[in-house]
N, C-alpha and C positions, 0 to 999 in steps of 0.2 A: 104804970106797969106795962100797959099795951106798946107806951114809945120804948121801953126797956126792951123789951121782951124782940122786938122788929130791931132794937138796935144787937142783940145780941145774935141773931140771926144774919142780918148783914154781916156783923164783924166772922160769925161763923165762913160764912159765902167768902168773903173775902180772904180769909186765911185759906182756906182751901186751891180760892184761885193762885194765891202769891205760891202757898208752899207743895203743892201737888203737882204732878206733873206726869203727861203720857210718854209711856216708853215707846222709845223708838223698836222698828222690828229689828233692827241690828247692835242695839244695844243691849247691856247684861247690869242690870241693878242690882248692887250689892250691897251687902245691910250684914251688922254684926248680930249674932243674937248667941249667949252661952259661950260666947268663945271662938265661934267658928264664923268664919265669913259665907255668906250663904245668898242665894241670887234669889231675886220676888219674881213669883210666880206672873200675879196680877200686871195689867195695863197702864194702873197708875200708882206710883210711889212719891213720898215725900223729899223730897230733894236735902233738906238739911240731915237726914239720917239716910241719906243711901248713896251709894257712888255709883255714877252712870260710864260704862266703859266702851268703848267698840269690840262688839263682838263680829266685826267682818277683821275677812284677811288684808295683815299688812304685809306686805309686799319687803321685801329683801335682795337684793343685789349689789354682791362682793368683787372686786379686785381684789385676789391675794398675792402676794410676792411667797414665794420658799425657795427653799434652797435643797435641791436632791443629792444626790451623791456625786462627789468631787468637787462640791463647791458650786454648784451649777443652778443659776437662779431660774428658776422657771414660772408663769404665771398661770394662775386659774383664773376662771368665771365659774361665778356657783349663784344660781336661784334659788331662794327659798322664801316660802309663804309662811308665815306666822298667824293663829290666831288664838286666841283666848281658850283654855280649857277650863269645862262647868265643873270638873268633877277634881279641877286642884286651884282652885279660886285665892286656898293659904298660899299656898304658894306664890299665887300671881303679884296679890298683892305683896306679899315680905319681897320679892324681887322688882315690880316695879312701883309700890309705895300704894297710900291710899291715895289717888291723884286720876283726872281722868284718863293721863295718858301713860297707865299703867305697862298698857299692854304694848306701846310704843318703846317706854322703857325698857321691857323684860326683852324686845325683841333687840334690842341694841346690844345687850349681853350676850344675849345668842351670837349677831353674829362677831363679837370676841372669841366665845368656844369655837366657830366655824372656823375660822384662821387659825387658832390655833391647831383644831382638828386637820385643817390641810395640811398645817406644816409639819404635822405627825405622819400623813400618807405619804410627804416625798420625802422626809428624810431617811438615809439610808437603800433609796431604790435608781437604779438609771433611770437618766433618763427616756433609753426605750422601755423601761419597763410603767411608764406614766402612760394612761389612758382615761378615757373621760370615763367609759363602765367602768373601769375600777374606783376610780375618785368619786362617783356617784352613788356606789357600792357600799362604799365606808364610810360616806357620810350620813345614808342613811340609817345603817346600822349603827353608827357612835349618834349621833346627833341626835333622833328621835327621844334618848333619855335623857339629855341634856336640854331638851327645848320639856320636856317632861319635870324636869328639878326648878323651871321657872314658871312653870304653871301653866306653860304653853303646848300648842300640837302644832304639828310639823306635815302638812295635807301632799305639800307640792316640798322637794329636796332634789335639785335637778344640775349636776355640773356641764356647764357648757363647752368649757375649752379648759387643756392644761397644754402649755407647751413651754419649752427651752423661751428666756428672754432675749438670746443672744441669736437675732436674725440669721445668722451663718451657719448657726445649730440646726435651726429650723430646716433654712435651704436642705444641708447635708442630710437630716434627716431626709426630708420631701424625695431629694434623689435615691436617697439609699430603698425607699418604700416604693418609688416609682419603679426603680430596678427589679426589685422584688416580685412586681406585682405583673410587670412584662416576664418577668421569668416563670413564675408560677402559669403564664399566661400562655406560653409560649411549651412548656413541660404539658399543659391541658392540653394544646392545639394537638404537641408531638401522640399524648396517648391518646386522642381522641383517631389520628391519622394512622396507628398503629391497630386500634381496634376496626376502625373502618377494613382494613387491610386484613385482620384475622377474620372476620366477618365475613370479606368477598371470598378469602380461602377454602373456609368453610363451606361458603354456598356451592363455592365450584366443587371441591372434592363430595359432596352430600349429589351435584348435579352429576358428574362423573360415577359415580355409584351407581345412583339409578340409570344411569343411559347403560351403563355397565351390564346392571341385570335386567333392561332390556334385552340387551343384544343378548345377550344369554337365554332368555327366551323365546328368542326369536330363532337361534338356534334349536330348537330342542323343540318348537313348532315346528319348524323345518326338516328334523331328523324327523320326530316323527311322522310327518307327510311322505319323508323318504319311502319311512320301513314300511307304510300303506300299499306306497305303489309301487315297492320292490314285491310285497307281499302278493297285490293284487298280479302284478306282469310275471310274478312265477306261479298263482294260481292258474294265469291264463296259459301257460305253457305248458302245464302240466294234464288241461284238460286239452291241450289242442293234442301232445303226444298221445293222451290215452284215446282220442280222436282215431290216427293216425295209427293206431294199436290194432284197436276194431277194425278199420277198415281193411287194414293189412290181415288182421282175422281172417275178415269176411273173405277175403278173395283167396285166401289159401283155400276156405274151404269150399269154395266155387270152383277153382281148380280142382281141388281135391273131387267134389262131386261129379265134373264133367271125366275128369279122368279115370272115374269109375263108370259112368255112364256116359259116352261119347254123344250119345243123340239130345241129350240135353244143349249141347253145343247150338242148336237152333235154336232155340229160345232165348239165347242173349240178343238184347238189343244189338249189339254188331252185326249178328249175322243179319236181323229182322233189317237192318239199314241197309246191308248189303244186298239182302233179295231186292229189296225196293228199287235202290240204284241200278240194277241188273234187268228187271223190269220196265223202266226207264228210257235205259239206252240200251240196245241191240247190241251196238258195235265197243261198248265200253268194256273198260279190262278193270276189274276191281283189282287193287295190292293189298292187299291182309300182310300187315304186319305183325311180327309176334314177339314179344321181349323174349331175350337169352332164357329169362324163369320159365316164361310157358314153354318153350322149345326141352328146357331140360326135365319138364314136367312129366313129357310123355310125345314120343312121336305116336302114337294112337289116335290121339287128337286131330293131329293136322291130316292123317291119312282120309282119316273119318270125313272130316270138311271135304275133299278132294273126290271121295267116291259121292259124295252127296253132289256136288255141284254135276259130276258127267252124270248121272240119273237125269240130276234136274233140268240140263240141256237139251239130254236126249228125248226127253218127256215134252219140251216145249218145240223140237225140231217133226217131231211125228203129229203132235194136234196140228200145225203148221202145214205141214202137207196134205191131214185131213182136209181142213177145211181149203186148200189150194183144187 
């Protein structure tokens, strides 16, 4: 019973080793269970009851031929990445078989719908109207369902190149874009040399401006500087006349007073300068001048002066003898 028992144990060990096996981390174990195809969870599954698949991305790259409008073959480059989808596993398998290289298979269909899908983008459009964003455009948006209906996902869907096959197309194009592209280049330089141009106009008529209402200010400092000292040089003339006023006053009524009282005539500084002078010299002749005013003011006056000085001589010729 003990050799039984050690033999059954062994033969256990042994099956385990032959028929078990570790999942790789990029693969997807798949096992039927109800009806549905469904992936193990677990590290280790049985090999006779599970299909081990790649779950990394296979890689895809298309040459396609189409034909766009007027007959005109053009080619694409398209990349796209395939890989296994957990969550339509029915599907992967009914499109690429219960096999390890399911998902090798399902990618091959793929790219049949992709050729066909390009030769749905160019027929019917020029060829200037083919571009790689557009072609890349539409193949993501058709294709993502269609890599969907094979149980696949679609990560990377990238068009490289579409052009005319007919090298002379191309050229023509190349120039016809090159033309384009100096022109658009050439219309930027002109508006750019235009704006530069409104710009300095601008700056000058905004600098004309202001120098403008400068000088306008400058005037208008200036006037009124004027009206100051037009104001001030007729204040001052107006106080020199009223100057000029008084003093002409004064002396009319100096006149006026000596020509009521003649003996006051001594007491003006002239006479006071003229006894001095007279005092002085002996033999000097004073000349008293009189403006035409005083002369019409009053011969009273001048008589007056005249009797005073013979007094005054006779007065200085007698003390003169006294003391002789």
């Amino acid at each position: 019973m003990i050799y039984l028992g050690i033999g059954a144990v062994a033969a256990l060990v042994i099956y385990i080793i032959v028929e078990y096996r570790i999942k790789k981390p990029d693969e997807i174990a798949l096992y039927e269970k109800g009806g549905e195809i469904r992936a193990r969870k677990g590290r280790w599954y049985p090999r006779h009851f599970t299909l081990a698949v790649s779950g990394s991305a296979h890689p895809i790259s298309l040459e396609i031929e189409a034909e766009a409008k007027g007959k005109l073959t053009v080619r694409a480059e398209v990349a796209i990445s395939a890989i296994a989808s957990r969550d339509r596993l029915d599907e992967l398998v009914k499109a690429g078989g219960w096999k390890p290289n399911a998902v090798a298979v399902a990618a091959k269909e793929l790219t049949v719908v992709a050729r066909s899908l390009v030769g749905e983008y160019a027929e019917g459009k020029d060829v200037e109207e083919l571009s790689v964003e557009s072609l890349g455009a539409f193949l993501k948006e058709r294709l993502a369902s269609a890599a969907a209906s094979l149980g696949l996902e679609t990560p990377t869907i990238v068009a490289q190149s579409v052009d005319p096959a007919d090298e002379k197309i191309v050229e023509a194009m190349r120039k016809r874009e090159s033309a384009r592209i100096f022109e658009v280049t050439e219309r930027e330089d002109q508006k750019a040399r235009v704006e530069a141009a409104r710009s300095k106009n601008d700056a000058d008529e905004k600098i004309a401006e202001l120098e403008h209402r400068l000088a306008l200010k400058r005037l208008d400092l200036r006037k009124a500087e004027e009206e100051k000292d037009a104001q001030l040089a007729e204040r001052r003339v107006a106080e020199e006349v009223k100057l000029k006023r008084e003093r002409l006053d004064a002396e009319r009524e100096e006149l006026a007073a000596i020509a009521e009282r003649p003996e006051l005539l001594m007491l003006s500084p002239q006479m006071a300068r003229l006894a001095e002078s007279a005092q002085t010299l002996r033999n000097a002749r004073t000349v008293v001048s009189l403006s035409p005013g005083d002369v019409a003011n009053g011969f009273d006056a001048i008589q007056a002066v005249k009797e005073f000085f013979a007094s005054w001589t006779k007065d200085a010729s007698d003390e003169k003898k006294k003391r002789g």
